[in-house]
N, C-alpha and C positions, 0 to 999 in steps of 0.2 A: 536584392539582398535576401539570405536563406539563413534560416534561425532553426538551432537547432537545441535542444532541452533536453539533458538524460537528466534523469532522477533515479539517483539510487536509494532506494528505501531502505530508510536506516541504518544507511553507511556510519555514520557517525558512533562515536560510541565513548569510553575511557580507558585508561590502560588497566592494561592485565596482565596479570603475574605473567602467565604461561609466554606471552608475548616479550617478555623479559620488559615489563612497564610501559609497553608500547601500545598505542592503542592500533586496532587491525588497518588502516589507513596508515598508518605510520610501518605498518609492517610489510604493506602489502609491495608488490612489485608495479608498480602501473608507470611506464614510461612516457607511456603516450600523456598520461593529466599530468604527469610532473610536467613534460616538457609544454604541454599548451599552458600551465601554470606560470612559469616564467617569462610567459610573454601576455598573460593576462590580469585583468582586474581582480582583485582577489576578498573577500573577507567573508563576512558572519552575518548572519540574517537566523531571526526568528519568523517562523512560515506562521506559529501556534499564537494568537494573544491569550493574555495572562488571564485568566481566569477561564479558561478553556482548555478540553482534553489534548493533549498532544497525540491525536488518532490521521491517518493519512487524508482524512477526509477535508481533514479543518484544513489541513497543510496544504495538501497538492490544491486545494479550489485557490490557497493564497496565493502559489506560485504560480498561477495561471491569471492571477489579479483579481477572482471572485473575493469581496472581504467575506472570511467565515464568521463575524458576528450578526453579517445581513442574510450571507445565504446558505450555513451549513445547517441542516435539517438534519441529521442523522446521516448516515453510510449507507443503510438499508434499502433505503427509495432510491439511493444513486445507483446499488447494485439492480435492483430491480429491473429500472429504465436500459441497463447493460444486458438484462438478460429476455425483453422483450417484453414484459408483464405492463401489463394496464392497471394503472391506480386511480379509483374516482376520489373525488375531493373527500372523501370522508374517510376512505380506507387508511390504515395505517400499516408500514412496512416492518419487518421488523430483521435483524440479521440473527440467522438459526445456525450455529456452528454445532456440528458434529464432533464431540470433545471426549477423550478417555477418562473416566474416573473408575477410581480402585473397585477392586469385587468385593470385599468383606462389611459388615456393619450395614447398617440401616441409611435409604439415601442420604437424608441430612449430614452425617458422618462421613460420608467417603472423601477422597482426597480428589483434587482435580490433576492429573497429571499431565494430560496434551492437550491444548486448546485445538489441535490439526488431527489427532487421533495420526499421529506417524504421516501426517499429510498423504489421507488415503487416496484412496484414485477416485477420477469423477464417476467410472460405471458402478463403482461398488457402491459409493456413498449416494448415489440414483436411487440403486435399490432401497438404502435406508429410509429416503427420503419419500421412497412411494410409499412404504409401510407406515411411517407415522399418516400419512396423507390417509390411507385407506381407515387408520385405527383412530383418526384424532379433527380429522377433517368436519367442519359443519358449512352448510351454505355460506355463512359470513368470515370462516376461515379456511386459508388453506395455505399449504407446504408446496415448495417448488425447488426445484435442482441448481443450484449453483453450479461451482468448480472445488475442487478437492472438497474440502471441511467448509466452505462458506455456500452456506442456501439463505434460503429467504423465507418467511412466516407473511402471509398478507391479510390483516384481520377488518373485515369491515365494521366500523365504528370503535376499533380500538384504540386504547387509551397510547398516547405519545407522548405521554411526560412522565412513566414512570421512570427515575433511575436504576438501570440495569446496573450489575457489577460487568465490566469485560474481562470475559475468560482467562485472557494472556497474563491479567493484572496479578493471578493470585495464583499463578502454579504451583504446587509444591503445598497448597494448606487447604484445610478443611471447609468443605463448603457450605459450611453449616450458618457460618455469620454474611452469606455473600448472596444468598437464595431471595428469591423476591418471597417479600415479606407483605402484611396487611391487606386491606381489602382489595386495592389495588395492587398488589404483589401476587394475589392467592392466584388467580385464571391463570399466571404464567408458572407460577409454582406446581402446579395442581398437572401442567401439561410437561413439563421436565420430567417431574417422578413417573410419571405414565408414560414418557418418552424409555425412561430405561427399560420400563417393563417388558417392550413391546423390543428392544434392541439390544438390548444384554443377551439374546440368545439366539436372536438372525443368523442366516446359516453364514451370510459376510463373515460374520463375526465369529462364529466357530472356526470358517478355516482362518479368519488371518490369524485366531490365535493358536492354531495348528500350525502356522507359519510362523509364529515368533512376533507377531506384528502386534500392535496395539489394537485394542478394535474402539469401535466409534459406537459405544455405551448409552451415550443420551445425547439429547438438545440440551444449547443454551441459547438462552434468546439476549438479545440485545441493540443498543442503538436504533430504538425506532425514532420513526420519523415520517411523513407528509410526504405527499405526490411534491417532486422540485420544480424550479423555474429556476432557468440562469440568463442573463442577456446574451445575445448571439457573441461568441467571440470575435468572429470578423467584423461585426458591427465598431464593435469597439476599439479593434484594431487595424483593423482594414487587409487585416492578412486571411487566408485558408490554409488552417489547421487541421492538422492531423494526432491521434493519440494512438502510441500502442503498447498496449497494456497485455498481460495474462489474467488480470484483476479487474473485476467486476464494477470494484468502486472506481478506478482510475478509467475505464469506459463510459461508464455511467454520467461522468463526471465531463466529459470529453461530448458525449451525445447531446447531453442538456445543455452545453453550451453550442448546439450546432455545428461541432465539430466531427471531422471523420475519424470512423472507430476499426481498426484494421486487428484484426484475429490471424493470430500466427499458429498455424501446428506444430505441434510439441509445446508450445508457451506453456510451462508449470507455473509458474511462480515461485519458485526454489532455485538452488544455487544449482539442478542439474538442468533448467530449462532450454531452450533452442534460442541462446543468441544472436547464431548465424544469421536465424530464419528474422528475427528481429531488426535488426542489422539490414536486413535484405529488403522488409518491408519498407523500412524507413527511405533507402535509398531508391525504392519505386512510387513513394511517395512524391519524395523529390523532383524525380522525373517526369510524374505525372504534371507536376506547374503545381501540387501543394508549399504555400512558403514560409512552415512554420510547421517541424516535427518532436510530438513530447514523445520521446521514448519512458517508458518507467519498467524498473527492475525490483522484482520482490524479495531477490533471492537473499540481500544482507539482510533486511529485516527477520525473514523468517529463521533464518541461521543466528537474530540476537535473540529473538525468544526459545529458540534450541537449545540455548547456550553450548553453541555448535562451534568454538574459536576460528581452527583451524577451515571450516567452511567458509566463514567468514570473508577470513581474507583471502580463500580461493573463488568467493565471489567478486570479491572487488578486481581481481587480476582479472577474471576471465570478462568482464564486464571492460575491463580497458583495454584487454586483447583482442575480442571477437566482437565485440560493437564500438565503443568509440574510434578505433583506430580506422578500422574499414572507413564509417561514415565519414571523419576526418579529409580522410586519404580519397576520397569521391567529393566531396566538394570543394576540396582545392583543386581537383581533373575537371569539375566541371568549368571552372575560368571565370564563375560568378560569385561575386561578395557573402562571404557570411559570418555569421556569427556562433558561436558555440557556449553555451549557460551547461555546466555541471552541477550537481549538488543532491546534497542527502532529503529530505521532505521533513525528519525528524529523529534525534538520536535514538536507538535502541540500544544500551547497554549489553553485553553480557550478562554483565555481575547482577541486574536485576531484572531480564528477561523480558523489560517492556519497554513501552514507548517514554520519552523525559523531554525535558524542557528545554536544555540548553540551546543556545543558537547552533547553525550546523553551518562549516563551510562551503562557500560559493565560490568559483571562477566563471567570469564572463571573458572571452575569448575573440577580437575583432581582425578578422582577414588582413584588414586595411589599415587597422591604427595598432602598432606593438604598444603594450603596456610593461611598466616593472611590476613584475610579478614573485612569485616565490619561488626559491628551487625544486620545493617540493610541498607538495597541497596535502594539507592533515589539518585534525581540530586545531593546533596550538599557532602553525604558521599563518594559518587565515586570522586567528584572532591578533597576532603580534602586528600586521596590518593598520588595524587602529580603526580600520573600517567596519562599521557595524548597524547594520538594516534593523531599527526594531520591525517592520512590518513587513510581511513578505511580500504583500502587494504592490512592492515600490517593487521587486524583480523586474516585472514585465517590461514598466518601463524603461529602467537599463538597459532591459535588453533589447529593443527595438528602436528606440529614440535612436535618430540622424546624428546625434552630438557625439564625438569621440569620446570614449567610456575617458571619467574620472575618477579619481577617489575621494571625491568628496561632496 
């Protein structure tokens, strides 16, 4: 048997005027999940518990079966372990987004406008990220390169429980009440406003604003968190996994549980990324004898903090044209059993730009046993099901248990 897990990040969402009250899943074209929809298991699962942020990190570790009340640490150390960095037990990670805020007024004042700064490129945002390192760097701290707008801060003996505000949370308002505050607030405080200093007039950022672009103004630091530990995933499930991600966290995430971590070229994490090549790894995966592939897609999420509509739901299409159908259409050629798990990690809204609570829908899809399913997979038809996961770490085993999928 061969298992196979997309996650569309932040597919889920509510309806929208512009959509004529449709939510972008409801709008979008995807033939291929409608029709494996109709013959699969269908409903609602919360990935996030309730007194926790609805961030991808908490999610995807649940639908992978990690509980995130035992093992989310922060995003930060999972990217980290994604990008090859060593953390001794004392060090603390922290996530450095490179974010546009407005030119006029005094820091405290400005507006936050992009948490992605136009989702710059990784060579430009390099550069940024050598310049704070050279202007801001001490023996017990230092700056390191991500992918697009996401780096990493690694401070040794830094504090891990300040609450950071996340960028995405507060687009559009002034970041005057959102700034780390008090004694434990001031170090990170104190490294922001000196982050602008030093990047408000990088020559990056002269030309992209000679190009029209946004430029990438300052850090903000957030979600830190501890060196991680996850149990081996094949331990636990007796399978070899594979993860492929454009996303540091969703790697990072895949590593720590001894899973393989497969880097695609082109992968952005945006709705313009290399499907194909994604699509492509997964099915070499396959063939290699790996029996369990998490694909994960960025591109809705970052199109619902855009509030990008129309991208939206040309990620969702292209996601069910250039990756699920291919892989689909190869593992029915292959002549061996499997199983197919769809689903969003957690809603991102439009209308308010960030991550939310609601439950997201699911289809789990079995070669061998047809289910009644739905005609077509959106928030509302998955909930009319009656089927509803509060914890997301029951996914997994749906999906791999021997028993012919029920609904109940």
């Amino acid at each position: 048997m061969k298992y196979l897990v997309i996650v569309y990040d932040g597919m889920a969402d509510r309806p929208i005027a512009a959509l004529q009250n449709r939510t972008p899943m409801e709008a979008a074209e995807k033939p291929m999940m409608d029709a494996l929809a109709a013959r699969s298991l269908v409903g609602t699962v919360s990935n996030v518990p309730q007194g926790m942020v609805p961030e991808s990190d908490t999610a995807n570790l649940a639908i992978l079966s990690y509980d995130p009340k035992v093992y989310s640490k922060g995003r930060s150390p999972l990217e980290a372990v994604s990008m090859g960095l060593t953390m001794n037990a004392d060090d603390t990670a922290y996530r450095c987004n490179l974010v546009t805020l407005s030119d006029d007024g005094d820091y405290d004042d400005k507006i936050i406008i992009d948490h992605s700064s136009d989702e710059i490129t990784t060579p430009e945002a390099d550069q940024l990220i050598r310049a704070l390192e050279e202007k801001l760097s001490t023996p017990q701290r230092h700056f390191h390169t991500g992918i697009s707008y996401r780096h990493c801060m690694i401070w040794h003996g830094g504090d891990d429980t300040y609450p950071f505000m996340r960028p995405h949370d507060i687009l559009g308002k002034c970041i005057r009440d959102y700034l780390p505050r008090g004694e434990a607030g001031e170090p990170f405080y104190r490294l922001m406003r000196a982050s602008y200093d030093i990047l408000k007039d990088h020559p990056v950022n002269l030309a992209r604003r000679a190009q029209g672009k946004r430029v990438a103004n300052s850090a903000w630091f957030w979600s830190p968190g501890k060196k991680p530990a996850l149990p081996a995933f094949r331990e636990k499930w007796g399978l070899k996994g594979t993860v492929i991600s454009a996303v540091d966290l969703i790697k990072g995430i895949g590593l720590c549980a001894g899973m393989e971590s497969i880097d695609v070229p082109g992968a952005t994490g945006n709705v313009h990324t290399n499907y194909e090549g994604k699509a492509n790894a997964a099915i070499d995966a396959f063939r290699r004898g790996q029996d369990l592939v998490y694909v994960h897609l960025e591109g809705p999420d970052e199109c619902g903090h855009r509030a990008e509509t129309e991208n939206k739901v040309l990620s969702i299409e292209k996601i069910d044209r250039l990756v699920l159908t291919p892989l689909y259409q190869f593992l029915v050629q292959s002549g061996e059993p499997f199983r197919i798990m769809t689903l969003p990690d957690h809603p991102t809204p439009i209308e308010i730009r960030t991550h939310s609570m609601e439950p997201v829908p699911f289809m789990i899809f079995d070669s061998e046993h047809d289910t009644v399913g739905v005609s077509t997979l959106n928030e509302s038809t998955a909930e009319a099901t009656g089927l509803y996961l509060p914890d997301g770490t029951a996914l997994m085993e749906r999906l791999v248990g021997h028993a012919p999928l029920k609904s109940n």
